[in-house]
Backbone as a chain_set.jsonl record, in Angstrom:
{"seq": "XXXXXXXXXXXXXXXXXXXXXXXXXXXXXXXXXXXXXXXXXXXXXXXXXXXXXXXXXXXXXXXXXXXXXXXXXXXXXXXXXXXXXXXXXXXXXXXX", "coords": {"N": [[-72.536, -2.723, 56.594], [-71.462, -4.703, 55.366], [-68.182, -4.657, 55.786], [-68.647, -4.88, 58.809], [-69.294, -7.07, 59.22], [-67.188, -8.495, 58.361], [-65.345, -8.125, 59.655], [-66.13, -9.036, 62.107], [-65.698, -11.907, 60.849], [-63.201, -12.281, 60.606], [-62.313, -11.632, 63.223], [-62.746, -14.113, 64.654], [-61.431, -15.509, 63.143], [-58.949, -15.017, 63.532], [-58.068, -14.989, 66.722], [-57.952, -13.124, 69.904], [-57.577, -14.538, 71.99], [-56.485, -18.437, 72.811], [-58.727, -19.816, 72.947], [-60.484, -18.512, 71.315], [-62.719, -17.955, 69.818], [-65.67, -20.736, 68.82], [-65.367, -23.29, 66.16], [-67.831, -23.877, 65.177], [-68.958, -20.941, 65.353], [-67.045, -19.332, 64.249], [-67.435, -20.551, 61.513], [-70.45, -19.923, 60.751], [-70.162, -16.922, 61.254], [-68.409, -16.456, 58.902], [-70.203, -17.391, 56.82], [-72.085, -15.487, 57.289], [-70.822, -13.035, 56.445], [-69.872, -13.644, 53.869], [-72.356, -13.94, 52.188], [-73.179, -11.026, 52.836], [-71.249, -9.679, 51.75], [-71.788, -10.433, 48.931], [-73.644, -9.253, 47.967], [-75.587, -7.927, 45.489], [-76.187, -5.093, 45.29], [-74.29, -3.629, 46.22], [-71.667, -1.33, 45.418], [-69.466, -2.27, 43.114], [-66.581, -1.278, 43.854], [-66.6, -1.903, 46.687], [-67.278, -4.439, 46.482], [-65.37, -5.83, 45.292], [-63.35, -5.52, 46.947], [-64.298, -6.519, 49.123], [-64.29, -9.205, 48.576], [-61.36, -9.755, 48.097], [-60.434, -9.368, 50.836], [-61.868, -11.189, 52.01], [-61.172, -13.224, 51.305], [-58.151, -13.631, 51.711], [-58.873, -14.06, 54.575], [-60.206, -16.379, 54.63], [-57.498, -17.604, 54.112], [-56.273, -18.125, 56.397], [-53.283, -17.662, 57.589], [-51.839, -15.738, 57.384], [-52.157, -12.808, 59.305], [-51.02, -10.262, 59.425], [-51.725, -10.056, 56.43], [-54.008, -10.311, 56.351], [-55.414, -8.228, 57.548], [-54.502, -6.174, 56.338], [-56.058, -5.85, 53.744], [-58.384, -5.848, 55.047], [-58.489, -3.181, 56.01], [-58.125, -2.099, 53.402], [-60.813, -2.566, 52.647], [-62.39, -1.305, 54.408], [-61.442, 1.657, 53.603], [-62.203, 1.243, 50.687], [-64.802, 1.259, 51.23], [-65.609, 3.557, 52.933], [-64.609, 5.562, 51.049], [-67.03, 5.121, 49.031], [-69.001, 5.996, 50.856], [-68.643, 8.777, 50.895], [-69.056, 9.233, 48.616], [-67.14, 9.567, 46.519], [-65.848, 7.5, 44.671], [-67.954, 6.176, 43.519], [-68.93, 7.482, 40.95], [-66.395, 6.111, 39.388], [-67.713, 3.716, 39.643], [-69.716, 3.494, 38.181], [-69.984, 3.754, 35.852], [-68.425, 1.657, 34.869], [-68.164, -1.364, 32.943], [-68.318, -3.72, 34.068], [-70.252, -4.026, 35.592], [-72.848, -4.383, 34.816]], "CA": [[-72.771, -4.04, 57.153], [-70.339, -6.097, 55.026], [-67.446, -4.399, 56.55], [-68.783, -5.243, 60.027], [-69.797, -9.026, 59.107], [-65.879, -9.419, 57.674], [-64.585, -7.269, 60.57], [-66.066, -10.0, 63.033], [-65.075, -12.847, 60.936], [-61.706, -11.597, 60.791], [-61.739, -11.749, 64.784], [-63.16, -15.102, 64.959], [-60.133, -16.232, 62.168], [-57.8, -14.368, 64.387], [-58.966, -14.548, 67.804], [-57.385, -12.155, 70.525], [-57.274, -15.34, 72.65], [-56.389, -19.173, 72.208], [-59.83, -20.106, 72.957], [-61.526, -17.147, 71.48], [-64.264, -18.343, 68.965], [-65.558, -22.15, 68.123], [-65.569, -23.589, 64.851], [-69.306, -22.849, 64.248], [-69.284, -19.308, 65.67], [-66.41, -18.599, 62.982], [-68.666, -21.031, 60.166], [-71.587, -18.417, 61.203], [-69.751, -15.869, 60.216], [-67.731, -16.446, 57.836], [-71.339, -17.322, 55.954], [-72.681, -13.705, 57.004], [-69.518, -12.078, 55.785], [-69.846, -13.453, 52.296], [-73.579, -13.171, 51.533], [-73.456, -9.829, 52.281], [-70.276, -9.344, 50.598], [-72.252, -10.651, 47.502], [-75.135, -8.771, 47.568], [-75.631, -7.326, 44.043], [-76.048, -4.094, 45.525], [-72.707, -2.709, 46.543], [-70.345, -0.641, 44.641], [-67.908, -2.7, 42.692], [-65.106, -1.666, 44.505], [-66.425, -2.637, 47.958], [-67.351, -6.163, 46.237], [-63.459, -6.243, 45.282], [-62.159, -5.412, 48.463], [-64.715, -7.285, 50.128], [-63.616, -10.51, 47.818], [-60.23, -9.667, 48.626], [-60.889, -9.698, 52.655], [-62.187, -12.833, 52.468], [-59.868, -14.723, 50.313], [-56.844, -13.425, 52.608], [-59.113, -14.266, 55.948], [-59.993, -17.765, 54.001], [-56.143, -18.891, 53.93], [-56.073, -18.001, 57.7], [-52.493, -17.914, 58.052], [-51.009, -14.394, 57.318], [-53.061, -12.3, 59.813], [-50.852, -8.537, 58.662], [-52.094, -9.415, 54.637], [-55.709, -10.329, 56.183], [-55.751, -6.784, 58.282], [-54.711, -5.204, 55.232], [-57.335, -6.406, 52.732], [-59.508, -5.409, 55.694], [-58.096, -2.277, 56.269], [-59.009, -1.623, 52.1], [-61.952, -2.554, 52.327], [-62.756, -0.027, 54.874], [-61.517, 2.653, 52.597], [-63.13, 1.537, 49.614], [-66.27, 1.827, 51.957], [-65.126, 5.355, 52.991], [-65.207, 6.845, 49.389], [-68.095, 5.3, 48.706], [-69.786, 6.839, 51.555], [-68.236, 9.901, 50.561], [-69.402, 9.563, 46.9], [-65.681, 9.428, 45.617], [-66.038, 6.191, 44.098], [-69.917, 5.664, 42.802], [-68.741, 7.78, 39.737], [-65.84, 5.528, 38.709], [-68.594, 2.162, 39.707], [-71.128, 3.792, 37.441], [-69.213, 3.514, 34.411], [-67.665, 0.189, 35.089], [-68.689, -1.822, 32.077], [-68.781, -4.923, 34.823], [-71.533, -3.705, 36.614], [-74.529, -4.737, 34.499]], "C": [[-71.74, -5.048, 56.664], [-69.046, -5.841, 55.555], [-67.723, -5.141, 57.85], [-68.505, -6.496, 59.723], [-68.11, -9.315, 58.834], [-65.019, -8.795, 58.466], [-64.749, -8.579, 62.036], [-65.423, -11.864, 62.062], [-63.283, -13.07, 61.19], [-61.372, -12.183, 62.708], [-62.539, -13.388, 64.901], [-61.874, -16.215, 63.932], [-58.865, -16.167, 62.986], [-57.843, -14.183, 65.372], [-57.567, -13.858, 68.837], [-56.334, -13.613, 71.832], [-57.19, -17.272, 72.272], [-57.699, -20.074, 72.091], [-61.33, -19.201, 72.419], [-62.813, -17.361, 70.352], [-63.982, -20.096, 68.51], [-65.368, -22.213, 66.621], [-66.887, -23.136, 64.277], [-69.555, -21.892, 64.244], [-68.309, -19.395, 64.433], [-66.768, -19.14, 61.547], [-69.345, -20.031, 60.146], [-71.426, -17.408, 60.958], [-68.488, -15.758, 59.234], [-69.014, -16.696, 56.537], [-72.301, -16.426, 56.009], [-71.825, -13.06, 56.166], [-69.719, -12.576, 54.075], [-71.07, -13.462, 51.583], [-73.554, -11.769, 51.825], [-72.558, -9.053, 51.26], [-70.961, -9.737, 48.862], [-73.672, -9.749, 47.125], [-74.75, -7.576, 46.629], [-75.851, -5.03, 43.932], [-75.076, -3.245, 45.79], [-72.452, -2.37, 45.605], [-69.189, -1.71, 44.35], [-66.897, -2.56, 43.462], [-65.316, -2.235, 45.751], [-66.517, -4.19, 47.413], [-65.851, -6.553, 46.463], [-62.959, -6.444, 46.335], [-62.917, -6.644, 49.362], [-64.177, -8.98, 49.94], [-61.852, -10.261, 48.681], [-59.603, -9.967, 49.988], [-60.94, -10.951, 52.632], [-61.447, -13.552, 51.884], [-58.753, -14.489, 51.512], [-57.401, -13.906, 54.163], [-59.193, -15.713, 55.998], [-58.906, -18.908, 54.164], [-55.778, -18.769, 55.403], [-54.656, -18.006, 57.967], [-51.506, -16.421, 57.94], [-51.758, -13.451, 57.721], [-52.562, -10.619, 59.65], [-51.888, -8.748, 57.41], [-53.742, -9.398, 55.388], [-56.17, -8.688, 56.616], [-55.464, -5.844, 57.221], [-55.788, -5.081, 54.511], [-58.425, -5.843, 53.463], [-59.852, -3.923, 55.977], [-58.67, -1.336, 54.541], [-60.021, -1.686, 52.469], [-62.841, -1.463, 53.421], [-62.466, 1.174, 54.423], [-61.944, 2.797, 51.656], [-65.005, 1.787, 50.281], [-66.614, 3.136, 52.137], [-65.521, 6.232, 51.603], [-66.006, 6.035, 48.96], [-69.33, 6.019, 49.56], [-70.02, 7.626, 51.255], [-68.588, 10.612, 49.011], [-67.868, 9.828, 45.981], [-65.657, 8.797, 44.906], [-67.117, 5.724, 43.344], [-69.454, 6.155, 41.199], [-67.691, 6.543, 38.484], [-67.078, 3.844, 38.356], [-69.24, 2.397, 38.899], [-70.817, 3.737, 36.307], [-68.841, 2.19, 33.952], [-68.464, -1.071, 34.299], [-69.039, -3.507, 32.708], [-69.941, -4.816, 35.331], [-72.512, -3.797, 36.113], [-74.641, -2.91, 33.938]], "O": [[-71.266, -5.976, 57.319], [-68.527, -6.9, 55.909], [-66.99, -6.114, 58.034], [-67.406, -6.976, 60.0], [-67.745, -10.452, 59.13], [-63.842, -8.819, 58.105], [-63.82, -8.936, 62.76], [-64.849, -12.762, 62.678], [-62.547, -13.843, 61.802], [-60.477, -12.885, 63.177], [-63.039, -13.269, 66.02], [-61.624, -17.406, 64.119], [-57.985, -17.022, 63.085], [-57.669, -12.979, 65.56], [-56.39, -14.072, 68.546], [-55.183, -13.655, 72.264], [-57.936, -17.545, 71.331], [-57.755, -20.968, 71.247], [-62.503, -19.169, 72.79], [-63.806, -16.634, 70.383], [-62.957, -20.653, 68.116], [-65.227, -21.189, 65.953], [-67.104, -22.373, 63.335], [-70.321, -21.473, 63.376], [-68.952, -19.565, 63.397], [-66.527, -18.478, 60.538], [-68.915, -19.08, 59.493], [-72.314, -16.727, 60.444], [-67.796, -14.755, 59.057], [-68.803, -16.238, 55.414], [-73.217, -16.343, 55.19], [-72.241, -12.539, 55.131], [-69.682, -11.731, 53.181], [-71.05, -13.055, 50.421], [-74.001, -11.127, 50.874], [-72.83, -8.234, 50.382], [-70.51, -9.254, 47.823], [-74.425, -9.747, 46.152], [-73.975, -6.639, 46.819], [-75.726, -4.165, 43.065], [-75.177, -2.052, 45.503], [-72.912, -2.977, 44.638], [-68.245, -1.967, 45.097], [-66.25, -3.543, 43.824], [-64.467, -3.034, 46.147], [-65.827, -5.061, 47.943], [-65.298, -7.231, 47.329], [-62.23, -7.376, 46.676], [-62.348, -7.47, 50.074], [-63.8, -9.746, 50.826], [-61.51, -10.705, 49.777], [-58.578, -10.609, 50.219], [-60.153, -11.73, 53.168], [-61.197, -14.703, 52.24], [-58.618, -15.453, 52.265], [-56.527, -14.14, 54.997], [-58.637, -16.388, 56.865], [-58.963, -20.132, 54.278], [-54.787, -19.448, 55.673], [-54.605, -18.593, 59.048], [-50.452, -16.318, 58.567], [-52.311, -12.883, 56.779], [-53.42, -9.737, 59.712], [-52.776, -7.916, 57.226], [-54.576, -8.572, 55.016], [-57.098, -8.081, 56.081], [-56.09, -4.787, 57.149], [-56.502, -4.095, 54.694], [-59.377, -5.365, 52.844], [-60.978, -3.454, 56.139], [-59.352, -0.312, 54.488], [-60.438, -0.569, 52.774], [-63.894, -0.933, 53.067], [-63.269, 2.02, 54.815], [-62.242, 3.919, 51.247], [-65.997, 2.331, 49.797], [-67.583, 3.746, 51.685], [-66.327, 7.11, 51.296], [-65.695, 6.085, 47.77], [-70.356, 6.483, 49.063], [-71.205, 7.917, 51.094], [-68.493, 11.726, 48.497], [-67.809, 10.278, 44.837], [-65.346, 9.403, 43.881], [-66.987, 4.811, 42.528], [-69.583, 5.345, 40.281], [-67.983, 6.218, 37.333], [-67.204, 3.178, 37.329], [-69.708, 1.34, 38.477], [-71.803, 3.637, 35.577], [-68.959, 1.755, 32.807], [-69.304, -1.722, 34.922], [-69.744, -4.33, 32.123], [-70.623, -5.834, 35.452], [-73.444, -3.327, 36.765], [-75.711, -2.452, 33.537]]}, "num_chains": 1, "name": "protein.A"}
């Protein structure tokens, strides 16, 4: 879900067209995209990446670095799906 939520703000930061989302549709989500990005539940690294996403979608003006950041954060999603990643999060003396 936080992927998705920062996958549509992303297109509402960056729209396809010059009229392609208002100001409150991309408020709206840009304030889905980072409560779920905060929710205490994720894996460390998606938090990171997900932080990362949004800071680069935030400065709105370099739409390659934002697709990157976005582009992580769909791989740190990936190996956690995959259970690649949970081992290093589970250690991670940040994580409570």
């Amino acid at each position: 879900m936080v992927l998705l939520s920062i996958a549509m703000y992303e297109a509402a930061v960056f729209p396809l067209t010059s009229d392609g989302v208002s100001d409150e549709k991309q408020e709206a989500r840009c304030t889905v995209a980072y409560r779920l990005a905060a929710y205490d539940g994720l894996p460390r690294s998606v938090r990171v990446s997900a932080a990362a996403a949004l800071e680069a979608l935030d400065d709105g003006v370099d739409a390659e670095r934002a697709r990157a950041a976005v582009k992580e954060l769909s791989l740190a999603v990936s190996e956690c799906r995959s259970g690649r990643s949970l081992l290093g999060d589970a250690f991670d003396s940040s994580s409570g």
